[in-house]
N, C-alpha and C positions, 0 to 999 in steps of 0.2 A: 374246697375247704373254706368257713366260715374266718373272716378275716379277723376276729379274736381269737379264733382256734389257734391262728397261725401264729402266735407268739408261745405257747411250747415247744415249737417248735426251733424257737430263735436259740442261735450258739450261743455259748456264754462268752462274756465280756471279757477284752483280755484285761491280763493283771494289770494292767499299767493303765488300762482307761479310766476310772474313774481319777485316782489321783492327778492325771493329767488335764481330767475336766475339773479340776477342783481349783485349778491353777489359774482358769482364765474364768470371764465374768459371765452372769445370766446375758447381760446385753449381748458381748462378744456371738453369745450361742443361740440368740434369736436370733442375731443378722444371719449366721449359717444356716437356720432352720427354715426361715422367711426363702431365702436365696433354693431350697431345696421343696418350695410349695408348701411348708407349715407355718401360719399365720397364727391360727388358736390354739397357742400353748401358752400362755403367761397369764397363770391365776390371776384374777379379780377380787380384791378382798385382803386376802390374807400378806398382811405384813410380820415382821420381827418383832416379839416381843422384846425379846434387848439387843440394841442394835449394835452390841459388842458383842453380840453372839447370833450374827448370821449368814456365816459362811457355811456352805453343807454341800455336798452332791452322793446319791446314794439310789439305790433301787426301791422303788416304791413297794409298799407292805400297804395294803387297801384294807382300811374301814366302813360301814358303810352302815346310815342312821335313816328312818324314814321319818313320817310325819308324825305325831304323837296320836294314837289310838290308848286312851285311858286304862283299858283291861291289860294291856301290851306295856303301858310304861308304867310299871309299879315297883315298890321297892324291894317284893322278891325277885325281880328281872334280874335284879343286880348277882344271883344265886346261884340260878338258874344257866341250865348245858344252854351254850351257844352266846354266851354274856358276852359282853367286853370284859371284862376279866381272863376267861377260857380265850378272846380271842389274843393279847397281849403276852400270853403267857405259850401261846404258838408262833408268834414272831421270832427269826430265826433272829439273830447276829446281825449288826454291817445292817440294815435296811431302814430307811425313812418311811415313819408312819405316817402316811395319809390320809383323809378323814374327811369321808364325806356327813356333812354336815347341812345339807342343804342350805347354805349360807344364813340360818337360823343363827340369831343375835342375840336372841333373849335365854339363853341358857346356857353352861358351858360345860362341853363335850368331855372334858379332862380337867383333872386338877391336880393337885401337886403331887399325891401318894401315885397315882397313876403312872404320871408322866415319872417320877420315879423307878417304879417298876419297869418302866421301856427303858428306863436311860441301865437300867443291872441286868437287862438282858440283852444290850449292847444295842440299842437304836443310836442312829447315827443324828437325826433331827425328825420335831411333831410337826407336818402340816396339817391344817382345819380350816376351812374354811367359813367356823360359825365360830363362837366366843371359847376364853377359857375362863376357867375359877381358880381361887387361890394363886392369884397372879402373882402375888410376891414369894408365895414357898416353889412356886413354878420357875422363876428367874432363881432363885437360890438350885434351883437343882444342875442348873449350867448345859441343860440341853440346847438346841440351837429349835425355837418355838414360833413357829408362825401360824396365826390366828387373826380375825377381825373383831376383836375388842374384849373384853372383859364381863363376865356376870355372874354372880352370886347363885343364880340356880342353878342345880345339877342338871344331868341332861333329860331325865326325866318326865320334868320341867316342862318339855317342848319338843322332847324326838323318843323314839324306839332305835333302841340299836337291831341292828337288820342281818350282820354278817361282816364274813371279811375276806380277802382275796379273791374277789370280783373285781371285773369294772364299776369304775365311780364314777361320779363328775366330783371335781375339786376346786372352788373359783371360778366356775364356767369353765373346765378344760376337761376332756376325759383321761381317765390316769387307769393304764392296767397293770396290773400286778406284774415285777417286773420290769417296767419303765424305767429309765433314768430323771430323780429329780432333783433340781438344782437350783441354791436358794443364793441371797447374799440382798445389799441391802437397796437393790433394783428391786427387788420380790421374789416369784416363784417361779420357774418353767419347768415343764415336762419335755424330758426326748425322750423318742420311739426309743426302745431297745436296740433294734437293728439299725439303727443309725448312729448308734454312740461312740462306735468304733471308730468311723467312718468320719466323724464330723472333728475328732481332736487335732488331726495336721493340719486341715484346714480354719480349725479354731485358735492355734498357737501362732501360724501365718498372720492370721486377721491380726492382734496385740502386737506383733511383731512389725508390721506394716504401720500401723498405726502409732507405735513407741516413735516410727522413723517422723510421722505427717506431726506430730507433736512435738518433736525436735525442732522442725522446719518450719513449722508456726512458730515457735518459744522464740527462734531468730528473724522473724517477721516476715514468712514466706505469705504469701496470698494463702487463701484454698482451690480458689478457681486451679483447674490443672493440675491439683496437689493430691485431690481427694473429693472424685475419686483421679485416680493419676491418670496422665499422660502418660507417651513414651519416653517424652525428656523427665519427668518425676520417677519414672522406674529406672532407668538408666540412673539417677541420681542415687534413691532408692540401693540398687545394687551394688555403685560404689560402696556407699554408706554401711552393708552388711561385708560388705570384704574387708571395709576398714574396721570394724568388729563393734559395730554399734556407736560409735564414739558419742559419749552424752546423754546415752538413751534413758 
């Protein structure tokens, strides 16, 4: 089996996972990804358009723009079966639009009616890796938006839209339909589907441990021996959890 194939194949997530990855940070969930052999997951580019709206974790919902061919980007496109429009209006509930954009700057991919329309058909947060437009009706709509910068042309402009729930690239990371992604105001990361489950106890541990080494610093512990720990900083450590956090 083709190893794209094999993500229809992936269980579904339990109910509690995402809420639980939503709880701890992109960092927290690189360090578990890094520790598990994934290195290239943390989008290139695409930051928060307001940075009091970039908390998100959700399953990615894939867009996907090519290079602009003239006959292909015109303004019956916009009309026409297989638009961005027909693909928007097939995004289910509950899922983060992701949007490849070939990290194209000079045009922007969505703008405020758009990103509207995803936010009444329940998207959770826009990723893009290229610009958006109507950046001020776009932060009015109070979606949680990351993109690399702003511009006035439509997408038109500078891409063909191509399709949607496929594999993408997004910032330089590949994102399949389905993925888990998770934003906040570190940037983007991607996790595999089938790791999502899998990475939350060991993601809640990591904050947990680390609430304690920030305790232990605040009172002027070294780090050397602290972090990563010793056996006398774990033994400290699990004092410190039986007396129930104290300060944390």
């Amino acid at each position: 089996m083709d190893s794209l194939d094999a993500y229809s194949t992936c269980p579904r997530l339990r109910p509690d996972t995402l809420v639980r990855l939503g709880r701890v940070t992109t960092a927290t969930l690189s360090m578990q990804l890094l520790k598990r052999g994934l290195r290239h997951i943390h989008m290139r580019g695409p930051r928060a358009l307001d940075s009091s709206r970039a908390k998100f974790v959700g399953e990615a919902f894939t867009f996907c723009f090519l290079p602009l061919r003239e006959d292909l980007g015109t303004l019956d496109s916009y009309a026409k079966p297989g638009s961005m429009r027909e693909a928007i209006e097939d995004m289910p509930p509950n899922r983060v639009a992701v949007i490849d954009a070939r990290g194209e700057t000079g045009c922007g991919t969505l703008g405020d009616i758009l990103i509207l329309r995803m936010r009444q058909r329940g998207a959770l947060a826009v990723v893009s890796d290229g610009a958006m437009r109507d950046v001020a009706g776009v932060r009015a709509v109070g979606l949680p938006v990351f993109c690399d910068g702003a511009a006035a042309s439509p997408s038109i402009g500078a891409l063909v839209f191509a399709g949607w729930e496929g594999p993408i690239a997004c910032g330089g990371v590949t994102v399949l339909p389905g993925d888990v992604v998770a934003g906040d105001g570190d940037g983007v990361i991607v996790i595999p589907r089938y790791l999502a489950d899998e990475l939350v106890e060991a993601a809640e541990e990591q904050e947990r441990f680390e609430r304690f080494v920030l305790y232990q610093v605040g009172r002027g512990a070294p780090v050397l021996g602290l972090y990563p720990p010793d056996e006398d900083a774990l033994e400290v450590y699990r004092t410190w959890l039986d007396a129930g956090e104290p300060e944390a």
